[in-house]
C-alpha positions as CSV (number, residue, x, y, z in Angstrom):
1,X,15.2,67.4,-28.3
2,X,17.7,66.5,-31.1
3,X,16.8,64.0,-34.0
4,X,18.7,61.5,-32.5
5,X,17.5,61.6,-29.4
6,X,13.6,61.1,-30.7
7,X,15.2,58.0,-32.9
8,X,16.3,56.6,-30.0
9,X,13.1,57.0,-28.1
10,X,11.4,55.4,-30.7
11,X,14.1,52.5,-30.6
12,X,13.5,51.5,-27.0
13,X,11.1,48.7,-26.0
14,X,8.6,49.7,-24.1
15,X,8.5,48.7,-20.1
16,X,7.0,45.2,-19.3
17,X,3.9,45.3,-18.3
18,X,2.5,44.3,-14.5
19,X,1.9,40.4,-14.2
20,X,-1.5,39.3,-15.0
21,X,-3.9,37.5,-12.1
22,X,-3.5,34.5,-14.8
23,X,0.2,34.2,-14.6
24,X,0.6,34.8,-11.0
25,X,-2.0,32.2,-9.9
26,X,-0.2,29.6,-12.5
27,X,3.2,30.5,-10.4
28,X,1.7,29.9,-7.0
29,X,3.3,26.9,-5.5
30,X,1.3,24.9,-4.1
31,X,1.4,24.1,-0.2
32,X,0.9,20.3,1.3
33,X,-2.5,19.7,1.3
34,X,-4.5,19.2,4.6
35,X,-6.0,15.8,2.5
36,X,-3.2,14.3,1.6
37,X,-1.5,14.7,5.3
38,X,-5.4,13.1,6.3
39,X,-4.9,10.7,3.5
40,X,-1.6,9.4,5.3
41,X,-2.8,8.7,8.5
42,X,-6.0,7.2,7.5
43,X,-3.8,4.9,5.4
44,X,-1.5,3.6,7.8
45,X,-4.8,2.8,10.3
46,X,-6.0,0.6,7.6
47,X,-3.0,-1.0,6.3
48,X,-2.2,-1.5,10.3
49,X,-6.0,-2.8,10.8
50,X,-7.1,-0.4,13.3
51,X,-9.9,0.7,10.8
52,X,-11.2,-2.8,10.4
53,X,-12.1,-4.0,7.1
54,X,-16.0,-3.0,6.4
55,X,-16.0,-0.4,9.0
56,X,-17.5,2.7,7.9
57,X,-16.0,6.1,8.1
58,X,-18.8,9.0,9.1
59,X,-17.3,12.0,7.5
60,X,-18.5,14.0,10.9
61,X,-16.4,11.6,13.4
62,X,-13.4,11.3,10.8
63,X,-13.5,15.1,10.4
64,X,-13.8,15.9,14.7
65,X,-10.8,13.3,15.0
66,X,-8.9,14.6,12.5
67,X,-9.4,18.2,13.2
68,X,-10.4,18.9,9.4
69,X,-13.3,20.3,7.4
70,X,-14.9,17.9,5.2
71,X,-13.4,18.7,2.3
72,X,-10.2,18.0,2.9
73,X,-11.6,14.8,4.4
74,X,-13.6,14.2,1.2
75,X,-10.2,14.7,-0.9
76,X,-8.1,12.3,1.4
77,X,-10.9,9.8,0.7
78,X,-11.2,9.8,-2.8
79,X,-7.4,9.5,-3.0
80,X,-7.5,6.4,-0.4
81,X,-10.4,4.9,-3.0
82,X,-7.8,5.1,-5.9
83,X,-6.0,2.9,-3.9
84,X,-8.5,0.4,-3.3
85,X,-8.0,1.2,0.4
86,X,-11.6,2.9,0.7
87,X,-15.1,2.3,-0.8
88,X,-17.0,5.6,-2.0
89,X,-20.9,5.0,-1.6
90,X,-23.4,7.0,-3.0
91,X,-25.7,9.0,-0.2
92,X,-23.9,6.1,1.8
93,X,-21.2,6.9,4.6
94,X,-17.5,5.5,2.7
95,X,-16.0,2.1,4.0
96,X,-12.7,0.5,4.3
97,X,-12.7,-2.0,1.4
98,X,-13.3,-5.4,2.8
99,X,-11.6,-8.5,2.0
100,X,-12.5,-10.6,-1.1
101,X,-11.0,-13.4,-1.8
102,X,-11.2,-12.9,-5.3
103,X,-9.3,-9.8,-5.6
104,X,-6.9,-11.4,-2.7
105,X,-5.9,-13.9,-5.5
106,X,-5.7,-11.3,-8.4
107,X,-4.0,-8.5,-6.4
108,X,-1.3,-11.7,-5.0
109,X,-1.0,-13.0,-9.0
110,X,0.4,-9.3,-10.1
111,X,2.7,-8.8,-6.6
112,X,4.2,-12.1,-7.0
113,X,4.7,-11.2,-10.6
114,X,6.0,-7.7,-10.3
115,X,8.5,-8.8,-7.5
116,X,9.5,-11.8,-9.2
117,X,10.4,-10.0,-12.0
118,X,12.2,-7.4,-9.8
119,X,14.3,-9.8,-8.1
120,X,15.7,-11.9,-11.7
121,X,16.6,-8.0,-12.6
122,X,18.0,-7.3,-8.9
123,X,20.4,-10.4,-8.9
124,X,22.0,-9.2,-12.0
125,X,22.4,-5.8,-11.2
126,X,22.9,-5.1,-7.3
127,X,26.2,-3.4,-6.4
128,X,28.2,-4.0,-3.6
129,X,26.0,-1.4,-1.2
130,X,22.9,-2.6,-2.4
131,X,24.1,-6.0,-0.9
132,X,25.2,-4.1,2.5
133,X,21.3,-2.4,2.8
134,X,19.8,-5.3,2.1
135,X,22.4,-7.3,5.0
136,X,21.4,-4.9,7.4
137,X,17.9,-4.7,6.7
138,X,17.6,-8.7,6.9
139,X,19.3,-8.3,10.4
140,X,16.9,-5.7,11.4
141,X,13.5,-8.1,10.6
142,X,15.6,-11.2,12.6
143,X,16.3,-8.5,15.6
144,X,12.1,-7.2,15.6
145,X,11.4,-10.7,15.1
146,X,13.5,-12.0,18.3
147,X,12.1,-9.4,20.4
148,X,8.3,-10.1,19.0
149,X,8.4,-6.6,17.6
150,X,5.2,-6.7,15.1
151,X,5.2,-3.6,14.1
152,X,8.7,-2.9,13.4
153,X,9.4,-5.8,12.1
154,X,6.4,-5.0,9.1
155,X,8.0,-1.6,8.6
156,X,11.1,-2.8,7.6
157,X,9.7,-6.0,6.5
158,X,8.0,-3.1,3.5
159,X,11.4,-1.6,3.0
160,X,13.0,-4.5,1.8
161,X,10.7,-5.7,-1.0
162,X,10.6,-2.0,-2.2
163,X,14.7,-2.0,-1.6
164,X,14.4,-5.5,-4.4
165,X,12.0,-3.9,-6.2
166,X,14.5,-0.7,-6.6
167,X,17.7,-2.6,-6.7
168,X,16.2,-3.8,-10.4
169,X,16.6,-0.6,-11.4
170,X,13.8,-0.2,-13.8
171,X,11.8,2.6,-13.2
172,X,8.3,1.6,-15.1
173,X,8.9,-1.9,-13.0
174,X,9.1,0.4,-9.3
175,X,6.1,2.8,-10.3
176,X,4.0,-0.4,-11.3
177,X,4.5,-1.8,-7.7
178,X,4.2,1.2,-6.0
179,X,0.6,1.7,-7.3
180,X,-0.3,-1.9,-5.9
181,X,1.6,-1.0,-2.9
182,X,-0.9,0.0,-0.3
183,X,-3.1,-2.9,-0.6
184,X,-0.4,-5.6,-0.6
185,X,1.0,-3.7,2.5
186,X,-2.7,-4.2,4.4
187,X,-2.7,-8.1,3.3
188,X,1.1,-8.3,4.7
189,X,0.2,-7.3,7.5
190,X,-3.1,-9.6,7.9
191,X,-1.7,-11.9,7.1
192,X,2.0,-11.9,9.4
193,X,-0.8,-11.3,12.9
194,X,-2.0,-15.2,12.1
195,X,0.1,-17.4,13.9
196,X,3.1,-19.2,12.4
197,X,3.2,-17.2,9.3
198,X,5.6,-14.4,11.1
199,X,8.2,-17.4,12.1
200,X,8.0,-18.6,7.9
201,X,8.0,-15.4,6.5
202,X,11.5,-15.1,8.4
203,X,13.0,-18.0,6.6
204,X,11.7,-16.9,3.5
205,X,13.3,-13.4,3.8
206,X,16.9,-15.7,5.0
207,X,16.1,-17.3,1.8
208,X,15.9,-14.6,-0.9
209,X,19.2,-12.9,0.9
210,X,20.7,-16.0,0.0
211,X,19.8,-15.9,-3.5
212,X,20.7,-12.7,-4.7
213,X,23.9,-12.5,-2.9
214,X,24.7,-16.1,-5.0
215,X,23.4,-13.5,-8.2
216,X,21.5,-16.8,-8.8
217,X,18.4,-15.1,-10.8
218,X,16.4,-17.9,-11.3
219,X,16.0,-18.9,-8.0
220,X,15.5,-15.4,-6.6
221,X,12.5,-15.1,-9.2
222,X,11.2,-18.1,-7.8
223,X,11.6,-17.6,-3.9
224,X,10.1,-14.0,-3.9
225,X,7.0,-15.0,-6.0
226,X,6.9,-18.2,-3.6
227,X,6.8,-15.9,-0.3
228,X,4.5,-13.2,-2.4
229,X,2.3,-15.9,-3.0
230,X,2.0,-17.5,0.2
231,X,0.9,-14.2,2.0
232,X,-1.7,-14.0,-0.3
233,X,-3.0,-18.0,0.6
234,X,-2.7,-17.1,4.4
235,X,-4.8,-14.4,4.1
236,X,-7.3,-15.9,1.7
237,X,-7.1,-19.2,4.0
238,X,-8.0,-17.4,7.4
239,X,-10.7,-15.5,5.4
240,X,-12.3,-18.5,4.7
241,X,-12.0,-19.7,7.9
242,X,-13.7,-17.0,10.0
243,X,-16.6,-17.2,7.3
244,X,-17.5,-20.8,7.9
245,X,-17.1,-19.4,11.6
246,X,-19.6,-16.9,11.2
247,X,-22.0,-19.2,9.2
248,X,-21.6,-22.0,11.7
249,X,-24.3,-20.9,14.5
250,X,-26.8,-19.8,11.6
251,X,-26.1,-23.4,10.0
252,X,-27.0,-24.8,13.3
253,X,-30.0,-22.7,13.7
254,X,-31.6,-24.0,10.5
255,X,-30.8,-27.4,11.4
256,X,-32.6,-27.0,15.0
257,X,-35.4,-25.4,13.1
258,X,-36.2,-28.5,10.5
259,X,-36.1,-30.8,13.2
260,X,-38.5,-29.3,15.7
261,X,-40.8,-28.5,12.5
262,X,-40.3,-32.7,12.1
263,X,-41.1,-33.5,15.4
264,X,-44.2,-31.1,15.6
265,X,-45.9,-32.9,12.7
């Protein structure tokens, strides 16, 4: 071998070594989680109200219906508790999160808020196809609301305060909403099932079209918070309602009780 031949040997990197187990496991990309397609369906029962508020979710009947082992149950519903769609109770089965009328109130104060903000922004900023989506989107509710389509109506009833919410075009603004978004969704759709707030909620939604196509900011601020405000009332109303309901025949009981103890003395 010539001199310059070992000089070049010398020269030359050596090979790369073999990737470590460290490396490969930090390339792996990850595949959709069983939980988090658990966590979706489990969300859209509650938000729909076919998991009732209170109800409690046994891990064994969730698990059999969903066709999952626990643990990817147990991930969907810590996920679905971050969202104040679940309650976690310790050596306790996990619940839907009731309704409280105090959090109704404080979750309603920062929706009204966010969306009021969203909308000033929106009326200012919406282009000419943000105008179209939002047309067609408004005649979409009005047909599901003619035909006494519920569901569908909700659905796209959803898209268009996220459409508002987006057409502000302020990112911190959509993520901030979006984290409140499941448990406004759930309360929306409370509170459209008690009768005559589906027909208002209509004209409300005619109303907000009507300010933003005017680019009248002020008055689109104050419409959405109105109408994000007033779902939050209903539901808080009928809550209170089917409390003094349910405390009515105990009332009564009482009162039938102090006045045979009366008459027996």
């Amino acid at each position: 071998m010539t001199e310059t031949e070992t000089t070049r040997r010398r020269k030359d990197p050596k090979p790369p070594r073999a990737m470590t187990a460290q490396q490969r496991r930090r390339l792996r990309v990850p595949r959709t989680g069983l939980h988090e397609q658990a966590a979706a369906r489990l969300r859209t029962m509650i938000v729909r109200g076919e998991l009732s508020p209170g109800q409690q979710l046994g891990e064994a009947d969730l698990s059999d219906a969903l066709g999952i082992s626990r643990t990817p149950l147990r991930e969907a519903l810590k996920q679905l508790a971050s969202e104040g769609l679940v309650e976690l109770r310790l050596n306790r089965s996990a619940m839907v999160a009731p309704f409280r009328r105090a959090e109704l109130t404080e979750l309603f104060e920062a929706v009204s808020g966010i969306e009021r903000c969203a909308a000033e922004l929106a009326a200012v900023r919406m282009e000419a196809g943000d105008f179209e989506q939002l047309e067609a989107l408004q005649d979409r509710i009005e047909r599901h609301h003619g035909r006494g389509e519920l569901r569908e109506y909700f659905q796209t009833n959803q898209q268009i305060h996220s459409a508002i919410v987006g057409f502000a075009r302020n990112a911190v603004l959509k993520a901030t909403h979006e984290a409140l978004l499941a448990r406004a969704e759930r309360a929306r759709f409370f509170a459209l099932s008690v009768l005559g707030r589906w027909d208002e909620s209509v004209r409300e939604h005619q109303e907000i079209l009507s300010a933003l196509r005017d680019r009248d900011a002020v008055r689109a601020g104050q419409v959405l918070a109105h109408h994000v405000r007033r779902t939050g009332e209903i539901v808080a109303e009928t809550l209170d309602e089917k409390a003094d309901a349910a405390a009515a025949p105990e009332v009564a009981a009482k009162s039938r009780g102090r006045k045979t103890g009366k008459a027996g003395r």
